[in-house]
KOLLUMZA-129110 format. One line per field, with one value per residue (C-alpha): residue number from 1; residue in one letter; x, y, z. Coordinates in steps of 0.02 Angstrom, whole numbers. Layout:
REM residues N
n <- (NUM; ...)
res <- (A; ...)
xx <- (X; ...)
yy <- (Y; ...)
zz <- (Z; ...)
This chain:
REM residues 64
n <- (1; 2; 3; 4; 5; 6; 7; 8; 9; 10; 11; 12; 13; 14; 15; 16; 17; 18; 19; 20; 21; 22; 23; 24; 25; 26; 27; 28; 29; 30; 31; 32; 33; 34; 35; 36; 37; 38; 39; 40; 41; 42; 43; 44; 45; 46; 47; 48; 49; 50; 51; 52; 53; 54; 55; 56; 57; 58; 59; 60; 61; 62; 63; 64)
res <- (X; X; X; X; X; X; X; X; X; X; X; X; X; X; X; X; X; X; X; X; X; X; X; X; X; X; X; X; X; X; X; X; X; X; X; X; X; X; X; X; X; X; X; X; X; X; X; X; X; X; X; X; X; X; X; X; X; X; X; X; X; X; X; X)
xx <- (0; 71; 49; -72; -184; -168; -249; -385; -437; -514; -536; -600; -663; -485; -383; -208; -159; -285; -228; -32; -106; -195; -51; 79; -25; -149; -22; 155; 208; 359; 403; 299; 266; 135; 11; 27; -34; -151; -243; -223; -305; -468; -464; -451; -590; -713; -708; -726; -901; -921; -908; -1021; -1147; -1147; -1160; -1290; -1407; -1386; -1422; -1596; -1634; -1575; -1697; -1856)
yy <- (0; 168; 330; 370; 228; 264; 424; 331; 228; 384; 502; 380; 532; 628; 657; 637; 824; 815; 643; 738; 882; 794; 670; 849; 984; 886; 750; 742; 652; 609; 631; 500; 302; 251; 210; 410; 449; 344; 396; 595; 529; 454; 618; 728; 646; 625; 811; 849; 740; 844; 1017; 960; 888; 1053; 1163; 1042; 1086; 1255; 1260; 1167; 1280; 1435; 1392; 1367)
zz <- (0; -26; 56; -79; -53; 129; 85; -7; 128; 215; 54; -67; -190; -186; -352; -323; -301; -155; -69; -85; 11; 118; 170; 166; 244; 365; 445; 516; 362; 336; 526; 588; 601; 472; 627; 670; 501; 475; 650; 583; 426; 535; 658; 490; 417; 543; 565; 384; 379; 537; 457; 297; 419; 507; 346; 276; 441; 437; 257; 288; 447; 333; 198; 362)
């Protein structure tokens, strides 16, 4: 599995240029053991379905 895949596993959707930011910008990559990373990956995407959930009910309560 690369790093990539790794990426994949939590951001199924994401072109490469996103999984490279993703791994770069939103985990201690390189610095890190591959367990690290792939727990920043979970945390990182749990609050990303967070934040959409969140803007998705205050669209609906917007448009009440």
């Amino acid at each position: 599995m690369t790093w990539i895949d790794l990426v994949r596993k939590y951001f199924p959707d994401a072109n490469d240029k996103q999984c490279d930011f993703i791994l770069w910008e939103k985990t201690a990559f390189p610095l890190v053991p591959v367990e690290t990373v792939e727990k920043q990956l979970q945390e990182y995407q749990m609050m990303m379905f967070a934040d959409r959930r969140s803007n998705r009910i205050n669209k609906e309560a917007a448009a009440e």
